[in-house]
N, C-alpha and C positions, 0 to 999 in steps of 0.2 A: 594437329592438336596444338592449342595454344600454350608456351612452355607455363612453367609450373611458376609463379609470385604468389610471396604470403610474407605477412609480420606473425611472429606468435611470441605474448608476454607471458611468459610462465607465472604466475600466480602464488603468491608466498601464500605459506599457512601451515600447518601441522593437522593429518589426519590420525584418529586411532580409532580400529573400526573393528568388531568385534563381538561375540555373544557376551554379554557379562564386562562390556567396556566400562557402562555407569561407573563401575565400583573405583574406574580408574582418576574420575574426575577429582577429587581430593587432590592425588598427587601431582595431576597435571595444573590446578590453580598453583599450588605450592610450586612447582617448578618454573609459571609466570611471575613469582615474587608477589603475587596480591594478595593486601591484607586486608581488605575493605571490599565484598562483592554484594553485589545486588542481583537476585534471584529473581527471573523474566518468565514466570509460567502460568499459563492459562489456567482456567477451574476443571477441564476434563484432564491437565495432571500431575493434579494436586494432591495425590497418595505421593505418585513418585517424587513432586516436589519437597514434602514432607522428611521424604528419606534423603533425599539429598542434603536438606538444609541440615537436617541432623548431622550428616558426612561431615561439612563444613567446619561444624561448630564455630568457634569466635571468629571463623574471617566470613561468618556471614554478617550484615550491619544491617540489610533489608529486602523487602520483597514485594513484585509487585503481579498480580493477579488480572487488572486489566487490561484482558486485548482483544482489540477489534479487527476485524479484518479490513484490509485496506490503507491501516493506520491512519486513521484521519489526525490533521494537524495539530488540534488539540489536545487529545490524550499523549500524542506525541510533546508537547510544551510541559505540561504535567510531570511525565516522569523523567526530560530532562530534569526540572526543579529537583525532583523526586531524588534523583543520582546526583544532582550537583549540591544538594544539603547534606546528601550523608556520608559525601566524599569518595565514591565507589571509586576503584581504581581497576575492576573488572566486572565488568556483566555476565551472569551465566544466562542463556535463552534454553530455554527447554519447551518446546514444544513445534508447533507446525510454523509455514511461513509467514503467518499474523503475527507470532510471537517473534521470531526472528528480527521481522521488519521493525516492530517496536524497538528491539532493541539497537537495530541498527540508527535507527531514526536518534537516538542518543546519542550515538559513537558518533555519525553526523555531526551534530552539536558542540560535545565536549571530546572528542577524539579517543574514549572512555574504550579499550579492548573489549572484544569476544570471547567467549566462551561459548559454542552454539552444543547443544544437544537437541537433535531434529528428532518427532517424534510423525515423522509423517515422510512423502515422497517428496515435497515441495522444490528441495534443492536448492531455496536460497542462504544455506548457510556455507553455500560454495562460491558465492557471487559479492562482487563488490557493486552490488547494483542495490539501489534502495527505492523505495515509493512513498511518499505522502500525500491525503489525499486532505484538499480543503473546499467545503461545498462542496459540491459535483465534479470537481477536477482533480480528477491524480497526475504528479508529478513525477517524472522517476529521473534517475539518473546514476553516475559512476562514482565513484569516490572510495580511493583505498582504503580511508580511514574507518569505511564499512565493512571491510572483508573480517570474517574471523581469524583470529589467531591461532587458535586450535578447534576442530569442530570432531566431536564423541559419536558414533555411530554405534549404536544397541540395536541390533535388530530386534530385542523382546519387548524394546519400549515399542513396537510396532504390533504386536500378537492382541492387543484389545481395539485397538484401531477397526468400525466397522467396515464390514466389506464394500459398502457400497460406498464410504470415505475411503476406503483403501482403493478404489478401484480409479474414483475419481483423482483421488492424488498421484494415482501411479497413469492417467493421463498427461495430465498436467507434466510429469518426468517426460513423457513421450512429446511434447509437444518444445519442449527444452531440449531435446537430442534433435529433433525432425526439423525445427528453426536454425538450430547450430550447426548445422549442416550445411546449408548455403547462406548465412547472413556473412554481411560485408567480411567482418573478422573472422572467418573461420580460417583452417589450415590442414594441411594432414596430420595434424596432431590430433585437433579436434575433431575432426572426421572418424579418423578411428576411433575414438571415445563414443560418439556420439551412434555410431551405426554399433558399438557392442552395446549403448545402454538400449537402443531401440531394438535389436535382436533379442536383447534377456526382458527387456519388459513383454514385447510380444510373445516369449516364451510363459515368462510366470506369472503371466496376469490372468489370464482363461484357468489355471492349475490353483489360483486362491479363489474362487469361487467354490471349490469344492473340496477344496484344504486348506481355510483361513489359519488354523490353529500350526500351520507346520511350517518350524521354524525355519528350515533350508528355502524354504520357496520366499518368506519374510525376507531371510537376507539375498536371497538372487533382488527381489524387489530393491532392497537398500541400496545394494552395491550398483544399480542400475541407476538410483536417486543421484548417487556420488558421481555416477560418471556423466548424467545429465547436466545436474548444476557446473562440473567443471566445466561442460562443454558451453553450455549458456552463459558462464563467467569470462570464461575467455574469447569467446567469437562475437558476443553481443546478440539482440535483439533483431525482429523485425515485424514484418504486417501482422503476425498473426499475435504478436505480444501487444502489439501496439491498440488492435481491436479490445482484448482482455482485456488490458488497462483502460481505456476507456468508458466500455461498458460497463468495466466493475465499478471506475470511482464516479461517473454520473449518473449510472441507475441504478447502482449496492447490489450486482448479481454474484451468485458465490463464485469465488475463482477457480476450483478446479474442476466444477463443474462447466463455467463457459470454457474452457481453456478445453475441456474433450469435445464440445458441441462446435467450436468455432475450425477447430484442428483439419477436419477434413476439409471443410470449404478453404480455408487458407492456401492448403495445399490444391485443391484442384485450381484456383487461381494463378498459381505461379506456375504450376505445371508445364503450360506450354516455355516458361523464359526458363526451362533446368530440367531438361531429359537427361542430364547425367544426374543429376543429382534426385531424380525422382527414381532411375534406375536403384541409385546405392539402399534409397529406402525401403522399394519394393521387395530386393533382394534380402534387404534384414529383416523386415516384416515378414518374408514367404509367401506375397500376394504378388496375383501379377501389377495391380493397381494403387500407387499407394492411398489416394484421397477415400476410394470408394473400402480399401483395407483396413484404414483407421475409422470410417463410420462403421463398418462391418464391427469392429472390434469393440465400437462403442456401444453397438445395439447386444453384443454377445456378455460385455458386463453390466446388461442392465440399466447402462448409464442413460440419461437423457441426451436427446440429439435436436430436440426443438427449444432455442433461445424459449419461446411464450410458454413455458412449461419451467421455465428455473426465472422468473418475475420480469419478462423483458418485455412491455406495450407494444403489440401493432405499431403503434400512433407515435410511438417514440424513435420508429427508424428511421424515417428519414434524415429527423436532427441527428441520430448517431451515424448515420453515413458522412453528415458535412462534419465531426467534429472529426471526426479518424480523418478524414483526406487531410484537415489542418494539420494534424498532428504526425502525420506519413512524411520523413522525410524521402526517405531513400529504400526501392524496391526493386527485385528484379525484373518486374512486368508492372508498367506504367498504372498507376491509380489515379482515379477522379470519382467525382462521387455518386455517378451512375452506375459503375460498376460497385462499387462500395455497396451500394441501396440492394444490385442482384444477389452480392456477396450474402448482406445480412436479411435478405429475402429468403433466402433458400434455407440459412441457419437458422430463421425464424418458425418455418413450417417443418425441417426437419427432411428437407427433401434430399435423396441418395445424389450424391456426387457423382455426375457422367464419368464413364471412365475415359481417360486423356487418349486421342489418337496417335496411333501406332507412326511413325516418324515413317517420311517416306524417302529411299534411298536416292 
């Protein structure tokens, strides 16, 4: 066995996580000193936006309601203007990972603090990782000045969330635990994070299809979200982030949705370069397999498992193979764009993942 090398950054921020946390956001802006916040929430949560701004009172100054997924660069320019006229000295984000990014897309900008309230599985309000997308190209990258400050976990801001968004976001977490697992940065820190939030989603994800409204199984979900995004914040990315990004900023497919249809094929590709590291997965999952366990998982909540079923052309794969190999730095098993082309062949038509052969002694 090869001895054990790792870096791990521990990741500043303040968690408070909680049934009935909302209420806590007031005193936690107060405790940052801001007296000037701009309020970052979508139209699906705009009741609870409503009660918040009320919480605030005078140190809210403004609000902003559009967000697009992907963040494209523009609306991003926008609500910098947006915060840099009315002097915000905190951002609150409330809602899924479109809202988050928007807001991060600011802090980017003018170095403007976090305030994240996630209303979804997404997990990037645990990540110093941000996306803009201009035309057909998404950008991502690192930058501390993106990470939230403090980030509020409600699980009841999760209980109207529909099932079949909840099922898809609570992949999207899994594919955030199952990447952090063997990208460059990972460590035994993150490892362990990463295999208990894939063990508790594989647990309570099948158990909200037939108990959306029950709030224990909601926060098993959240707490899984937290320990995804930490794991995804601090180990980084790799192929199977890298394909998502792509396909969502050049051909606008929704993200948690590719993020569960791509998930198994990623993994049956690297499979052969990480028989320890597909063990750790199979093992948390409870399958013998893990590629063919995660499509398994996918057909069990319903979710889509064919790319040309959530808006992706035939006729547009082969350009998304040559754009991913450009954009592929670094993998555990060598990519080119032939394999790329089988990769998103198979995730096109939705075809079950071989399962990986048994290692021979």
């Amino acid at each position: 066995m090869a001895r054990l090398e790792f870096v791990y950054d521990a990741l500043p921020g303040r968690v408070v996580f909680g049934v009935g946390a909302l209420e806590r956001v007031p005193a936690e802006v107060a405790a940052l000193g801001a007296e000037r916040v701009l309020l970052i929430a979508g139209r699906h949560e705009r009741d609870v936006a409503v009660s918040l701004a009320r919480s605030l009172g005078s140190r809210l100054v403004g609000r902003l309601d559009d967000v697009r997924p992907h963040v494209p660069a523009d609306l991003a320019a926008a609500a910098c203007d947006r915060a840099r006229a009315l002097s915000a000295d905190l951002l609150i984000t409330l809602g899924g990972g479109s809202t988050t990014g928007l807001g991060k897309a600011i802090a980017l900008e003018l170095g403007t603090p976090i305030l994240a309230i996630p209303t979804t599985y997404a997990g990037s309000e645990m990540t110093p990782i941000w996306g803009l997308t201009t035309g057909d190209h998404k950008s991502t990258g690192r930058d501390a000045r993106v990470l939230p400050r403090v980030v509020v976990y409600d699980p009841n801001l999760t209980l109207t969330l529909p099932i079949r968004i909840s099922a898809a976001s609570g992949m999207n977490a899994m594919a955030h635990c199952v990447e952090a697992s063997y990208a460059e940065g990972t460590s035994p820190v993150v490892t362990t994070a990463a295999v208990a939030g894939m063990s508790t989603l594989a647990r309570a994800l099948p158990r909200l299809l037939s108990t959306p409204d029950d709030l224990d199984v909601r926060t098993e979900l959240m707490t899984a979200a937290y320990l995804a995004g930490c794991s995804l914040g601090a180990a980084g990315s790799g192929l199977h982030h890298k394909i998502c990004h792509v396909l969502g900023g050049a051909y606008d497919l929704p993200h948690a949705e590719t993020h569960a249809v791509i998930l198994p094929h990623a993994v049956a590709f690297n499979a052969p370069a990480l028989p320890e590291a597909m063990d750790r997965i199979a093992t948390a999952l409870g399958v013998e397999d893990p590629a063919t366990g995660l499509f398994d998982l996918d057909v069990a909540l319903g979710l889509p498992t064919r790319l040309l079923d959530i808006g992706m052309a035939e006729a547009d794969l082969d350009e998304a193979a040559a754009r991913i190999a450009r954009d592929v730095v670094r993998n555990p098993r060598p990519v080119d764009i032939p394999s790329l082309r089988r990769l998103l062949g198979d995730a096109a038509v939705g075809r079950r993942p071989a399962a990986r052969q048994p290692q021979v002694a």
